[in-house]
C-alpha positions in Angstrom: 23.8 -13.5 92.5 20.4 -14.3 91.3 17.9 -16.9 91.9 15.7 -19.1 89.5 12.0 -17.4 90.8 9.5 -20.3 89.8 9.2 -24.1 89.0 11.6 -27.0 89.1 14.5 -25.4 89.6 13.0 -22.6 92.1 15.8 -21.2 94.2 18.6 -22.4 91.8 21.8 -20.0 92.2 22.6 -18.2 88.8 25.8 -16.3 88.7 26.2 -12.9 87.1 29.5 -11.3 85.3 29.6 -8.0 87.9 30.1 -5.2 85.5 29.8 -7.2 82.3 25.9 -7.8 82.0 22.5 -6.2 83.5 20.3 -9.2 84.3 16.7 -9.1 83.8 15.6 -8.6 87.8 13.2 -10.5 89.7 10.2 -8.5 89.3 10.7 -8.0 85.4 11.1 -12.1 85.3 8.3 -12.9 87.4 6.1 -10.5 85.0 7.3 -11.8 81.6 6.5 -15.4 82.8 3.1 -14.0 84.5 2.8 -12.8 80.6 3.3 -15.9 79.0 1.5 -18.2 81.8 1.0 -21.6 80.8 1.5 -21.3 77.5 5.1 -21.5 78.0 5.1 -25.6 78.8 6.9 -27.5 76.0 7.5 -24.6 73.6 11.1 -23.4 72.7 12.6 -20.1 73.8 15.7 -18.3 72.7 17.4 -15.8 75.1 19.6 -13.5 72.8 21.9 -11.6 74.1 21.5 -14.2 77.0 24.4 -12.9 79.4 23.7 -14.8 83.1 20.8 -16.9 81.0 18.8 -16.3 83.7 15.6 -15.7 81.8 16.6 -19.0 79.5 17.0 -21.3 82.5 13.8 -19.5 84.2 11.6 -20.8 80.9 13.0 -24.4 81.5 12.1 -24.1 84.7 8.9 -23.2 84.0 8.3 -26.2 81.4 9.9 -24.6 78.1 11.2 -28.0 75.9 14.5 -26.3 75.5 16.1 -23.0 75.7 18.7 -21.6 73.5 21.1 -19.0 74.6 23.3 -16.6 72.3 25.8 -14.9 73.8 29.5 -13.1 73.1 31.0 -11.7 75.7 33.3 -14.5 76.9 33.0 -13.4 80.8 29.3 -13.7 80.6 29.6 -17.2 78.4 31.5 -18.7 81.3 29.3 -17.7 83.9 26.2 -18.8 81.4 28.0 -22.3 80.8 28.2 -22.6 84.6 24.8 -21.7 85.0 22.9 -24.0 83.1 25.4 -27.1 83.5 22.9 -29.9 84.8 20.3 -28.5 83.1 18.5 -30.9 79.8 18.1 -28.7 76.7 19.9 -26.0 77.4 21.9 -24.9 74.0 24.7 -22.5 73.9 25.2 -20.3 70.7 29.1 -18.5 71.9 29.4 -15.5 69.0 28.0 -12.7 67.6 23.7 -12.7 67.9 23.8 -12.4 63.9 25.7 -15.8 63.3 23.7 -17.5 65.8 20.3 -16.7 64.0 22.0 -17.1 61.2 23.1 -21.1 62.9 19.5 -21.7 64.6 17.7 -20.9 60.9 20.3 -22.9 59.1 19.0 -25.9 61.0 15.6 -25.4 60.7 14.9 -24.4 64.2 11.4 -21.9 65.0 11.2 -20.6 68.8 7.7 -20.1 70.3 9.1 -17.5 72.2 12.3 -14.9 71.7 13.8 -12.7 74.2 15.5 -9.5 72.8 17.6 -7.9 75.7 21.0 -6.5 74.1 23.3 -4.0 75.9 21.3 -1.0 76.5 23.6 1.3 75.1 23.6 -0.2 71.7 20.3 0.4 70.1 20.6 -0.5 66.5 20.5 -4.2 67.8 17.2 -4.4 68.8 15.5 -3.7 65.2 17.9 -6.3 63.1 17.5 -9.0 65.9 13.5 -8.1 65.6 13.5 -8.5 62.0 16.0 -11.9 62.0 13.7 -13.5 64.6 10.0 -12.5 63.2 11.1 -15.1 60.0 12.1 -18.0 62.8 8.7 -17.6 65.0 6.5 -20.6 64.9 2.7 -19.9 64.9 1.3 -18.0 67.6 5.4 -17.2 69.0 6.2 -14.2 70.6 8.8 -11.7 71.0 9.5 -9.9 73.9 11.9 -7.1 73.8 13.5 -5.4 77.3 14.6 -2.1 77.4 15.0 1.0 79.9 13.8 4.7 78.4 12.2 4.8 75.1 11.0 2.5 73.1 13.9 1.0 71.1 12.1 0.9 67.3 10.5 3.1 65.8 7.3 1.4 65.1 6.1 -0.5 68.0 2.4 -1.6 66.9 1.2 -4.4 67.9 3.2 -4.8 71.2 2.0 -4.5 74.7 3.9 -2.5 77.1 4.3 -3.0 80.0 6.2 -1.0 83.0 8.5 -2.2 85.4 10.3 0.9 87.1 12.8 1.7 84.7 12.5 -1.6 83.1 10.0 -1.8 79.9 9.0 -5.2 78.4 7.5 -5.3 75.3 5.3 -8.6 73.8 4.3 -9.0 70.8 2.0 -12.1 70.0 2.5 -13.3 66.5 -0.9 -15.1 64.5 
C-alpha cells in the first residue's frame, strides 16, 4: 500500500493491484512534484497508463484543478476507482490509452501536464502516447515520461533526465 506524499490529502491510503501494476515509488513522486513545484496549482494533469493513480491523486493533492486517469486493466481500474472515490475532479478513462486520447481530444480537453508510465515491457507505447499527447498540451505543458533502463524513444532532445535508482523520469517543457 502506498501513501499520498504531500498536500491535502498527505497520508491518504492508495491501494495497489499486487502483481498487476508497478507504482511510481515515493522518491520518484516526491521528485516529479519537486520538478514541477508550484506550477502545478490549478493546471490539469493526465496520468496514462494510471494503474493505482497514485501520481494523479498526488497532483490533486498538490493543487492540480483536475486529474484524468486512463487505465485498462480491470484489476488496476477497481483499485483506481477506489482510490480516488471522495476526491473532486478526478476523471476516469476505463479502456485502451488510444481511445482515451482519442475521448479527451474529442472534447476539447488540453492537459498542462501528462504522465507517460505504460508497462515496462511494452515499449512501442511510449512514442505513440508521446506523439498523441504533444497535439493535446496547452502552452507551456509538460510531459513526463517514467521508465527503467534506456531511454524509451529514440530521440529524446529536449528532455531533462533525471535518475532515480533504477527509475528514470524524463520532462520535457513545451513553449
Amino acid at each position: 500500500m502506498l501513501r499520498v506524499i504531500g498536500g491535502q490529502y498527505r497520508g491518504r491510503k492508495i491501494e495497489v493491484a499486487e502483481g498487476t501494476t508497478a507504482p511510481t515509488k515515493n522518491r520518484v513522486r516526491e521528485a516529479l512534484f519537486d520538478i514541477l513545484g508550484p506550477g502545478l496549482r490549478g493546471k490539469t494533469f493526465l496520468d496514462l497508463f494510471a494503474g493505482s493513480g497514485a501520481v494523479g491523486i498526488e497532483a490533486l493533492s498538490r493543487g492540480a484543478k483536475a486529474s484524468f486517469f486512463a487505465e485498462i486493466d480491470k484489476k488496476a481500474l477497481d483499485l483506481l476507482r477506489k482510490n480516488v472515490k471522495g476526491l473532486q475532479n478526478a476523471v476516469i478513462f476505463a479502456g485502451d490509452y488510444l481511445a482515451a486520447l482519442s475521448s479527451f481530444k474529442a472534447k476539447g480537453i488540453l492537459f498542462d501536464y501528462v504522465f507517460i508510465d505504460p508497462p515496462y515491457a511494452r515499449l512501442e507505447f511510449y512514442g505513440k502516447a508521446e506523439k498523441e499527447v504533444s497535439s493535446m498540451l496547452a502552452p507551456g505543458g509538460a510531459i513526463i515520461i517514467e521508465f527503467e533502463g534506456e531511454p524509451p524513444l529514440e530521440d529524446m532532445g529536449g528532455y531533462r533526465i533525471y535518475r532515480y535508482g533504477r527509475s528514470t523520469l524524463a520532462v520535457h517543457f513545451w513553449k
